[in-house]
C-alpha positions in Angstrom: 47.0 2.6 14.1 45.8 2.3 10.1 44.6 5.5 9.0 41.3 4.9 6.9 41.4 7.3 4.0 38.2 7.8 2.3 37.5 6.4 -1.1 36.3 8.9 -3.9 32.5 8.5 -4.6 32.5 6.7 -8.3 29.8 7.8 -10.9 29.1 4.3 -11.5 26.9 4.5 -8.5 23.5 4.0 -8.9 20.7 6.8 -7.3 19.3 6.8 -4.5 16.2 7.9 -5.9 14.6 9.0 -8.8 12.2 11.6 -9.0 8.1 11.3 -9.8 7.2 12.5 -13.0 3.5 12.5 -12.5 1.3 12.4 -9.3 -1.1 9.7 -8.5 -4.8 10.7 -8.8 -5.2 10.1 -4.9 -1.7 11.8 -4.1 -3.7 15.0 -2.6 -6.3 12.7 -0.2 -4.2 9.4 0.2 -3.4 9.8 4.3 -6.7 11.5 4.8 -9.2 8.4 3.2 -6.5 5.8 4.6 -6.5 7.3 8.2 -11.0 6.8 7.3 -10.0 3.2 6.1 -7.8 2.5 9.3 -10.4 3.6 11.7 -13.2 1.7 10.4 -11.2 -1.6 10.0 -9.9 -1.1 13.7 -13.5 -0.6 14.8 -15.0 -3.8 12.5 -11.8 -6.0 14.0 -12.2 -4.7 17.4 -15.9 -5.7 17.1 -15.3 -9.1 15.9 -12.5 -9.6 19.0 -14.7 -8.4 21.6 -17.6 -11.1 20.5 -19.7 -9.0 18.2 -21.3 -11.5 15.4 -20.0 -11.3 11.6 -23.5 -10.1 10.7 -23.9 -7.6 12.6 -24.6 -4.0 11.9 -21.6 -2.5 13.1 -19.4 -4.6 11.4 -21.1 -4.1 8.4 -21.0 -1.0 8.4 -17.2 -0.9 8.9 -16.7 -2.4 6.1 -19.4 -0.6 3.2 -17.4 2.0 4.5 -13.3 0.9 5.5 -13.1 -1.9 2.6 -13.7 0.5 -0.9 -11.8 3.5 0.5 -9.2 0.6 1.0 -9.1 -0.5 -2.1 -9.3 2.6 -3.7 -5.9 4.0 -1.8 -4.2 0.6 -2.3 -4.8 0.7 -5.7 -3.4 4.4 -6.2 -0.6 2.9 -4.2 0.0 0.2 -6.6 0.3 2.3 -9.9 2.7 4.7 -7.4 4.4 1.4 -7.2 4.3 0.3 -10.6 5.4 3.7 -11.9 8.2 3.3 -9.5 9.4 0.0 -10.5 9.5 0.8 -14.6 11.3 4.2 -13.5 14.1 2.3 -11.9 14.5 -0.6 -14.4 16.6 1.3 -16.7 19.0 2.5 -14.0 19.2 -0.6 -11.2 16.7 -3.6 -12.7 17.0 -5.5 -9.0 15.3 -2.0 -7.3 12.7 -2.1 -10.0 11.9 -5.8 -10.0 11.6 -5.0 -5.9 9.1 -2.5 -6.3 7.0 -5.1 -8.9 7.0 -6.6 -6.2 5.3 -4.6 -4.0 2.5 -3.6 -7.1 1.9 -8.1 -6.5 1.4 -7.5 -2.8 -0.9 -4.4 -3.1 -3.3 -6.4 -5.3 -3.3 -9.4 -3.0 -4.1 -6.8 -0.2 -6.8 -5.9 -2.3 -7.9 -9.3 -3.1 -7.8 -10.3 0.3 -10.0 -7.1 1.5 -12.6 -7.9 -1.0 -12.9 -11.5 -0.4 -13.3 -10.7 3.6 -15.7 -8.3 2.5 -17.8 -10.3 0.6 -17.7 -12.7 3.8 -19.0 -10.3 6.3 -21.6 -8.7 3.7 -23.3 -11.8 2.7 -23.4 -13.2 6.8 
């Protein structure tokens, strides 16, 4: 049988992570407003499933409340995201252009949320 010696651990490696500098304004509140966010989107899609009308006040309701607390923790996520990516593009540029790639898909999220919005609001 082979014996499998271990390789030395070169410096050349790149980290596994880097550390944040600077909090995100939300960083305190983020899980606390999402978990708000979650519930009231769950309630408005669970509405809509069960035969409840777009216009109605529940749904409404669910999102003046779910859909700006949304985009408000998507968008802290994003610049947690973006602060990310430039941190990393000095030390391993395919990890960094990865995480630009999450700030795109935060602000379609958010797109997304306000365009729906805008649907149910004005039903």
């Amino acid at each position: 049988m082979p014996v499998l010696d271990r390789q030395p651990i070169g410096h050349d490696r790149a980290p596994d992570r880097i550390p944040e500098t600077a909090p995100t304004p939300l960083q305190k509140h983020y899980i606390n407003l999402s978990a708000i966010a979650l519930v009231a989107g769950a309630l408005a899609i669970t509405a809509l499933e069960t035969g409840t009308p777009l216009g109605s006040p529940i749904v409404k309701f669910c999102v003046l409340i779910g859909v700006p607390i949304f985009v408000v923790t998507t968008a802290d996520a994003a610049l947690k995201f973006y602060r990310s990516a430039w941190a990393w593009m000095p030390v391993d540029v395919g990890r960094g252009l990865f995480r630009l790639t999450w700030v795109a898909a935060a602000l379609l999220g958010i797109g997304i949320a306000l365009g729906a919005a805008s649907i149910v609001l004005t039903a």
